[in-house]
N, C-alpha and C positions, 0 to 999 in steps of 0.2 A: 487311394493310397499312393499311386504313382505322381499325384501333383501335390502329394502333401510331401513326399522327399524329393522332386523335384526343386520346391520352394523353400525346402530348409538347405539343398545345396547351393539353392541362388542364394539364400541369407551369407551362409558359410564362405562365399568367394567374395562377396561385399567386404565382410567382416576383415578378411584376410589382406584385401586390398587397400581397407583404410590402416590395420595395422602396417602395412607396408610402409604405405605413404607417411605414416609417421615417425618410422627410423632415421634417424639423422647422422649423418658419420660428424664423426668428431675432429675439428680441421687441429692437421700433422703440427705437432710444436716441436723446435728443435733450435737447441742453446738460446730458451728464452723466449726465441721468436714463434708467432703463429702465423704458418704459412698460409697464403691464399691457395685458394682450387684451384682454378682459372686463372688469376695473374689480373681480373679487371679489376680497375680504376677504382676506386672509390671516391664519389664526393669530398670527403671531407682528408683521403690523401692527394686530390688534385690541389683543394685549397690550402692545405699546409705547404704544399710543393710551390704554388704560386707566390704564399707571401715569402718561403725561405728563400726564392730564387731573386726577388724583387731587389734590384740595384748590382747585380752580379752582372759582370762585364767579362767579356773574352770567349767564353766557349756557350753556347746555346743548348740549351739542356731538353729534352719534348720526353718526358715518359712514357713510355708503351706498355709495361706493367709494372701491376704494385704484386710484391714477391712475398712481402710477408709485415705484421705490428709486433710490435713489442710495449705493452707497457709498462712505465716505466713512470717517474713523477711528470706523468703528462703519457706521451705519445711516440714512439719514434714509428717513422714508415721507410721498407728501404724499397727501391723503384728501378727498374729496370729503364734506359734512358737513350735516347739514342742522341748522339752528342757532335756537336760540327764547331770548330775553332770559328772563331770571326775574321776571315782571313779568305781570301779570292781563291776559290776552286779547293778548298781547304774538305776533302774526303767527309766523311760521318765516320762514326764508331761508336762503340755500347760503352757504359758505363754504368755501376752501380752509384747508385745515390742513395744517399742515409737523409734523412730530415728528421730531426727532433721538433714538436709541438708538445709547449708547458700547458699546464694547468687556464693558464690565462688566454689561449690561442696563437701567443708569441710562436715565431718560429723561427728555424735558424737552420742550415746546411752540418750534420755531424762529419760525413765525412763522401769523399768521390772518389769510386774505383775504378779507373780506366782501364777496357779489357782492349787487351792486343790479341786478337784470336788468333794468330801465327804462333804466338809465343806457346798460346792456353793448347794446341794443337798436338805443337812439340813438346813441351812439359806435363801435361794430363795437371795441371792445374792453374786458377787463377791468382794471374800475378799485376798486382797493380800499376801499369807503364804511364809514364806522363806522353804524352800525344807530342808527335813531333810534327808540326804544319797539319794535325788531325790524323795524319794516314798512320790507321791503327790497323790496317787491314791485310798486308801479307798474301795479295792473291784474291783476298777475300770480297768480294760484292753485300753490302748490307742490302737484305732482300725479303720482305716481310708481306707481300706480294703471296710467291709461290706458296703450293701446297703440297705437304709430300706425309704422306699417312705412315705413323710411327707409332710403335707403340706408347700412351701418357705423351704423345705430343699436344705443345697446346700454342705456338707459336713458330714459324720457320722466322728466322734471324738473316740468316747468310748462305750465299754459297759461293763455289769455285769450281773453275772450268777445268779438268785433269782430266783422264781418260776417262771418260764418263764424266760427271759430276759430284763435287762434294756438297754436303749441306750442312748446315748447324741448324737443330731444331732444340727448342726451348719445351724440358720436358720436367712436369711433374715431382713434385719433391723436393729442391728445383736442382734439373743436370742442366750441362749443356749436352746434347748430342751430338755425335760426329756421323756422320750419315755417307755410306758411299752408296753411288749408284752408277752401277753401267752401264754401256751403251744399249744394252738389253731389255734396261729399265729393272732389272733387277737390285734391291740396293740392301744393305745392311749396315747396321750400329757398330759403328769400328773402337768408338771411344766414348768414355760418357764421365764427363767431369763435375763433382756438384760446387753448386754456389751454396757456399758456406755463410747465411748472411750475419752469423755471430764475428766471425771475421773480416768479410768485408765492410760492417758496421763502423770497426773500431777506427779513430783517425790514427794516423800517422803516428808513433810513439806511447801509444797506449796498450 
């Protein structure tokens, strides 16, 4: 008796574990777009990326994550980007990229949102600044490097050196986070700003 409910509890944890294993959460959609978990790449957003970028001159664009699709007649993908002028000692900075890919594979750049984190700091949101010699930075070190555990962290972007350390970690949903940490190693979410990518999608006058 005791290995015949023995073996109907092992059934019963099996059973419970493939239902598990079969719940799928549903990824976050917001103004349109559906957001990625993780922020990684995808194939066929690296190749829409590569042909929209193909003959573009002056700033070098390298994505680091894909934020979220939208479709649309065809494809848009918007990408998280880390960006450097073509110019001697010219800094790095982030930038939102939009890419539209049609029906046909065509691709083309919709639109580029240059973030000044000093700005996004002091304003608690993002504001599209054109790059003056690149240095969109404000204090700020692009740094993708460190790790500093947050909660729905899923990338560290930047930091700055102030009594302790500041960070910006790339979180979930998608925020920016502002991260202080003290000399303690003690650190807390001071500020957390979202990327809105139905807005930074749109170009210029639309």
């Amino acid at each position: 008796m005791k290995k015949i409910t023995a073996l109907i509890l092992a059934l019963l944890m099996v059973f419970a574990l493939a239902a598990c294993g079969q719940q799928k959460t549903e990824p976050k959609t917001v103004g349109g777009w559906t957001l990625t978990e993780d922020g990684a790449l995808t194939p066929e957003a690296q190749a829409a990326f590569d042909k929209a970028m193909e003959g573009f001159v002056g700033v070098n664009y390298t994505p680091v994550a894909l934020l979220g699709t939208q479709i649309v007649s065809g494809t848009n993908f918007c990408l998280l980007c880390e960006a450097a002028v073509v110019y001697p000692d010219a800094q790095p900075y982030y930038a939102v990229v939009t890419v539209y890919q049609d029906t046909q594979g065509k691709a083309e750049i919709r639109n580029i949102a240059a973030m000044d984190l000093a700005k996004i700091e002091e304003s608690g949101r993002i504001e599209d600044s054109q790059p003056s010699g690149g240095a969109l930075l404000g204090g700020w070190t692009l740094d993708r490097e460190s790790y500093l555990e947050v909660p729905d962290g899923v990338m560290h972007l930047a930091s700055q050196v102030a009594a302790g350390t500041n960070h910006i970690v790339l979180c979930k949903g998608w925020n920016l986070c502002f991260v202080s940490a003290d000399t303690q190693g003690k650190t807390e979410i001071v500020k957390t700003v979202p990327l809105d990518l139905a807005e930074l999608s749109q170009p210029a006058g639309e």
